[in-house]
N, C-alpha and C positions, 0 to 999 in steps of 0.2 A: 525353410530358411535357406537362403543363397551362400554358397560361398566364393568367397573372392579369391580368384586366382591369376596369377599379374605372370607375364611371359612376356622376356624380353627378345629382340628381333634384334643380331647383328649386320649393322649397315656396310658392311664393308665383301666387295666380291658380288658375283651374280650368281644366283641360285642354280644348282642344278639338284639333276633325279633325286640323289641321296637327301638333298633338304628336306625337297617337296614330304617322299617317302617315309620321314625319319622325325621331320622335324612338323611342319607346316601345315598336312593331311592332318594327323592325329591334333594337331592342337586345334583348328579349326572344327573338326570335329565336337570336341569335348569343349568347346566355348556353347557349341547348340542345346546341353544339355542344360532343362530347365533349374536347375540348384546351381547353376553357376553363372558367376559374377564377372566376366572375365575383359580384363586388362593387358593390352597388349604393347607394345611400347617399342619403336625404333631405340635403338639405344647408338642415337648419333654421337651424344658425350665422348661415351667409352671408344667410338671410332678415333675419337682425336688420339688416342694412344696408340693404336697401332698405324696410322696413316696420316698425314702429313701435307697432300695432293689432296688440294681443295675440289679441282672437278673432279678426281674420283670420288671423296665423299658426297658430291653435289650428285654424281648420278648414280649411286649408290642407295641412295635414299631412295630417288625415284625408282628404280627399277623391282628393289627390292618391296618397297610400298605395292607397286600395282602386282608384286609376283601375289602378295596375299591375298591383294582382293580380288585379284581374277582364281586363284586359286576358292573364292568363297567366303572368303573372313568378311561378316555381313557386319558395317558399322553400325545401323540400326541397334544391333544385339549385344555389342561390345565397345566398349569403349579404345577405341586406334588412335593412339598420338607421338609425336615425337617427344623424345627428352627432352630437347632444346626446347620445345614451347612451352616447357613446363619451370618457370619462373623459381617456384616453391619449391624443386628439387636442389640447385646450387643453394640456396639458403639453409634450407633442411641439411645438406651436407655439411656446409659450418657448424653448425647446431649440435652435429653427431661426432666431427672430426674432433670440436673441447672438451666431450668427454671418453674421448678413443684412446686406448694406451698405446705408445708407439709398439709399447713390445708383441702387442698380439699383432699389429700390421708387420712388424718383422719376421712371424711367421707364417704368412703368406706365400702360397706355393710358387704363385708368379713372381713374386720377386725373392726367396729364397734361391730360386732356379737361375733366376739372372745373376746373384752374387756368386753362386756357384758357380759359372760358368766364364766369370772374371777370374773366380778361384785359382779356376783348371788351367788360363793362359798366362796369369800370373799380373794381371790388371788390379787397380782400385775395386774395391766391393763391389762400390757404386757406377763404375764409370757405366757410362750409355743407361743408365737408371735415369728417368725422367719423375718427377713427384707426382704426374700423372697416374702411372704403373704404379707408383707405391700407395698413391690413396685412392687406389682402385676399388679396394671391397667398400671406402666410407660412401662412394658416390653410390655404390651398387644395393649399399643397404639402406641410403636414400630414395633408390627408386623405390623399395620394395616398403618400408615404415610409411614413406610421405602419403600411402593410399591403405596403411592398415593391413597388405594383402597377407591371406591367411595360409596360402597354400603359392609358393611356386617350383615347376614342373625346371629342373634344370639335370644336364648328365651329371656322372657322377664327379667329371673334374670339377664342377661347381660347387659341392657340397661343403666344401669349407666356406665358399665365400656366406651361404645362407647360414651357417653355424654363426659365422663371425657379424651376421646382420643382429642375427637373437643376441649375442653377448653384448651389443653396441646397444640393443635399444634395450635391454634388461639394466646396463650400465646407466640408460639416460633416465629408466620408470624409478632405482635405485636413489639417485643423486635428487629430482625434481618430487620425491614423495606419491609417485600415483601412476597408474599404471596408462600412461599416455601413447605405448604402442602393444597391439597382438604381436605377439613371439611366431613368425612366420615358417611352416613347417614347408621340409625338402618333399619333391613328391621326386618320385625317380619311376620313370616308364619300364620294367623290365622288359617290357615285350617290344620295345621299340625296334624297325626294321633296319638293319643295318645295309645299305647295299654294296656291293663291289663293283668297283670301277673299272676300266678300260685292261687294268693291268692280272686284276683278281683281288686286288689288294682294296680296305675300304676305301669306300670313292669319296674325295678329299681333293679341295684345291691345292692344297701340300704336297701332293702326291701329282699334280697334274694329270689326275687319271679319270678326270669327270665328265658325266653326258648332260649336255646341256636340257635346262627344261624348255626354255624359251626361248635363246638367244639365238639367230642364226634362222629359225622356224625348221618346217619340217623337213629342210635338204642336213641343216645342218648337226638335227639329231639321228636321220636315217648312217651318213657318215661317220658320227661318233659311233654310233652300236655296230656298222661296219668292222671299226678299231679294234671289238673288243676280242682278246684274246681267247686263244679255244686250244683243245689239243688237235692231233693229227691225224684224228682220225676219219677218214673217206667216207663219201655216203654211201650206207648200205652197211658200214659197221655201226653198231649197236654204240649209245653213249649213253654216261653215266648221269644222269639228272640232278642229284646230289651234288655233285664237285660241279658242277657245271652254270659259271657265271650267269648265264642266257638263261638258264630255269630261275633260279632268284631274282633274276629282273623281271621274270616272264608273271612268280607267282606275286611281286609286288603287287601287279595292275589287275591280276585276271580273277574269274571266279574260280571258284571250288574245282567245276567243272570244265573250264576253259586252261586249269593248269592241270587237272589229268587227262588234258586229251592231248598236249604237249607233253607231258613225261611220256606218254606212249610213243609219239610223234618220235624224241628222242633214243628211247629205249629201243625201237624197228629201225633206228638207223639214218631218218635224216641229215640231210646235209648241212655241213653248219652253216654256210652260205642260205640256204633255204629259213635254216632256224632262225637265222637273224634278221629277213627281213620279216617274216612269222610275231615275232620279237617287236619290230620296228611297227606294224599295224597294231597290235596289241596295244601299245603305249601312247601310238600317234591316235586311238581311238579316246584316251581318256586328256589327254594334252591338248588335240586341237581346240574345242571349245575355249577351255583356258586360254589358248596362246591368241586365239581371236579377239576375251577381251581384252588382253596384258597388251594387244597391239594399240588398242583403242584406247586403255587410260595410259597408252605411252604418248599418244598422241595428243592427249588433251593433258597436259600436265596440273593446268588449273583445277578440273577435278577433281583431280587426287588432293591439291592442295587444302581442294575445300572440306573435303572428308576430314583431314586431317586437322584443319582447324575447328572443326565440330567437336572432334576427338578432345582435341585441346582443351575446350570450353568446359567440354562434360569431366573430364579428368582435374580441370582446375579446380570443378566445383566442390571437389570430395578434398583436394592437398590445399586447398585458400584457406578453408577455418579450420584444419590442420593446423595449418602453420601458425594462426590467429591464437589458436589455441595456448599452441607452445611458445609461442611470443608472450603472452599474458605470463605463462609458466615461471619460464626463465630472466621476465623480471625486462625485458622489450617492450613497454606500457606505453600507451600515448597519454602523453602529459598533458591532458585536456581538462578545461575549468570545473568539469564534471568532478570529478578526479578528488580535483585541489578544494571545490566545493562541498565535498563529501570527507574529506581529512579534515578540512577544518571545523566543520559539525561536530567530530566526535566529543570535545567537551560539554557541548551542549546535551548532551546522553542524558548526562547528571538530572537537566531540571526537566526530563522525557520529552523530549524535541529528538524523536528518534524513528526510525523505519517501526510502522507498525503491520499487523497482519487485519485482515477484514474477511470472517467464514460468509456465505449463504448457502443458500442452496438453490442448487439449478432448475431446471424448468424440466427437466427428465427424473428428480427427484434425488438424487446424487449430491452431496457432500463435494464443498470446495472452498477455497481461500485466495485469497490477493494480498502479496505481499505488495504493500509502499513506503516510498522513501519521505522523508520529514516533510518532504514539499510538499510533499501528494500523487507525485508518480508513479504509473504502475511497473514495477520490478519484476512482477513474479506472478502467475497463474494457474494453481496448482491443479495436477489431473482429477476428476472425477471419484468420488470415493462414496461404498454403498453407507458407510458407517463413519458418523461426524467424530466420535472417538479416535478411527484410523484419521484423521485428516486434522484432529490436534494434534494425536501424536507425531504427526513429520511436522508439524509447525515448532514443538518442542523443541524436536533436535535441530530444526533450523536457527532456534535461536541461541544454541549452544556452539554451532557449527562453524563459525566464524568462516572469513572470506579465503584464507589461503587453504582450507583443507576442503573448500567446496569443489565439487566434481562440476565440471560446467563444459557441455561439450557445446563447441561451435558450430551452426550450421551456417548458412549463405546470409541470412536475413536473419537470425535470430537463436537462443541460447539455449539449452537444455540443461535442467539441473535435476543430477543425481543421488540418486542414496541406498548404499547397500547394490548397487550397480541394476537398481529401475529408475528410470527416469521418473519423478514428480512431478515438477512443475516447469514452466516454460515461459519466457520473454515474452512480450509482442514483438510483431515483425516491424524492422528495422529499415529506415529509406534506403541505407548500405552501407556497405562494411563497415565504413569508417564510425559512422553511428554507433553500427552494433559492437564495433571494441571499446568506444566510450561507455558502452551500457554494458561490457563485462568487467570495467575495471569499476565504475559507480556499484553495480552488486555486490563487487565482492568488500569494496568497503561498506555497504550497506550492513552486510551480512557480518561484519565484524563490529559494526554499532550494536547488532544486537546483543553478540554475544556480550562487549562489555559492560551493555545495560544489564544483561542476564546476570552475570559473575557479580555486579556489584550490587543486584539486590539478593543473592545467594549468601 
């Protein structure tokens, strides 16, 4: 069994070493393994809060896009999309913000920290507070519910906003009767690599202290690791590998063995000059490939574009009857003849002009049933069952079960219904969407002609 694990991608800035190292590598990695599910997602949205500068966001996106997949991130295997193409997400955020209390978004670190800091100068709470930054975590626990995701990998300044995703959608399973989102758990990398930048200090655009991975190609990364700082000591004096910036970058990239033939290198007294461009092949050995094809989908923008809207497709296909779903839920119904043709039936119950069931048996020898509506439409297809006994008794409880407490999960083309959380029985496939939400709001008053036929021959 897969699990789904959704990683968001901030759009804003150009990647360098400590991304790759820290962030990018290990995630790409751990999407290969076969038990996972993995979702990856530009989170352009959240861009529009910190940035402002449309062609920075416009090349942003790209840069940042081709940094993954030349770094590896293979779409085949994962689904790669942006936020913005995903429709389902700003609606799902509505859906979450009506049942969100403001007072848990007021304790929100990001913007506790801004009121605070109005505090300390003597401003409005609020001033330079945009409603963006404050309904930051409902958009964030949008991306993460709209696709179920089970597991996402974020540091630990994140861990409240994933805490505050589970109270949102534990609030929305609470208020709509049924558990319509997984409660998605924090995973945290302990062993993630941290690098240090030009100065010692972690390597951070905050800091201005970072080596480029791509930008510039290999003049412009051999001159950054030039920058980086060392102590004073002459070649031919012994240095310490441990404190020494040039070894942590050096055992980033290298094997086992390729970083103790460099601690030795160090330890006999190399020159830092020597170390560093030692340093500079090492890295420029695992980068060049990369920066060859990050040059080539720089080049063809289209692409990337088209990856991404593949991504798109496959991404919509999981958060569209999602949403379908919850729209049904919270009472968003299409008011179609269907509908109004199936409400107005239900007096007719009385003289049994009602949804009936129809058992046989299959050609493999299995037990099964068709639920239809007074017309004679088929509704309902129940799975296979060794024992005609088991296959009245879920037709029982269907008829007791009436339409708002049915469990009906939405697929692309057509409906699942559950019980005791296995699936039973199943729709036919639907010409599209719009059909198949007419045939989950016809079911579910189907399913409550039953029951009041049930209750009033009881």
């Amino acid at each position: 069994m897969q699990t789904r694990v959704l990683t968001g991608i901030t759009t804003t800035g150009t990647p360098h070493l400590g991304n790759y190292v820290g962030a990018i590598r290990p995630a790409i990695a751990a999407s290969r393994r076969p038990e996972v599910d993995a979702f990856f997602f530009m989170a352009d949205y959240h861009a529009l809060i910190k940035s402002d500068d449309p062609a920075r966001i416009e090349r942003s996106r790209l840069e940042i896009a081709a940094t993954w997949l030349a770094a590896g991130l293979d779409p085949a295997k994962v689904t790669f999309y942006r936020q913005s193409d995903i429709p389902e997400i700003p609606e799902l955020t509505w859906f979450l913000t009506c049942v969100t209390a403001k007072g848990l978004l007021n304790r929100a670190h990001a913007y506790k920290a801004a009121v605070d800091k109005n505090a300390e100068i003597g401003e409005d709470p609020d001033a330079g507070v945009t409603a963006g930054l404050y309904m930051y975590p409902v958009l964030m626990a949008a991306d993460i519910l709209a696709f179920n995701a089970q597991q996402v990998p974020v540091g630990r300044d994140q861990i409240q906003h994933i805490e505050m995703a589970r109270d949102i959608a534990q609030r929305f399973n609470h208020i709509y009767g049924r558990e319509f989102f997984a409660l998605p758990e924090v995973v945290i990398e302990e062993q993630v690599a941290t690098l240090p930048g030009l100065d010692g200090r972690k390597m951070s655009k905050s800091y201005d202290n970072t080596v480029p991975l791509f930008a510039g190609g290999a003049k412009h990364l051999r001159e950054a690791i030039l920058r980086i700082v060392t102590d004073s000591r002459l070649p031919g004096e012994p240095k310490d590998p441990d404190s020494a910036s040039l070894f942590t970058l050096f055992r980033a990239f290298a094997t086992e063995a390729e970083s103790s033939a460099f601690r030795r290198a160090l330890e006999e007294g190399i020159g830092w000059g020597e170390a560093k461009q030692v340093l500079f092949e090492r890295i420029e050995a695992d980068v060049a490939p990369m920066r060859e094809h990050y040059e080539k989908l720089i080049a063809h923008p289209a692409a990337i574009e088209e990856i991404l809207q593949e991504g798109a497709r496959k991404a919509r296909a999981v958060a569209g009857p999602k949403i379908a779903e919850l729209r049904d839920a919270i009472g968003l119904r299409a008011m179609s003849s269907s509908t109004t043709q199936a409400a107005k039936s239900r007096p007719v119950a009385k003289s049994g002009r009602a949804p009936r069931f129809a058992s046989f048996r299959d050609t493999d020898g299995s037990f099964r049933f068709r639920l239809f509506s007074a017309e004679g439409d088929e509704l309902l297809l129940s799975k296979p069952f060794k024992d005609p006994k088991a296959a009245g008794a879920i037709q029982k409880q269907l008829k007791i079960l009436g339409g708002k407490a049915a469990v009906l999960h939405v697929l692309p083309r057509s409906l699942v219904l559950e019980l005791a959380g296995e699936p039973v029985a199943s729709t036919p496939d639907y010409a599209d969407e719009q059909s198949r939400d007419t045939a989950l709001a016809y079911l579910r008053e189907a399913l409550d002609l039953l029951a009041t036929q049930e209750s009033e021959q009881s």
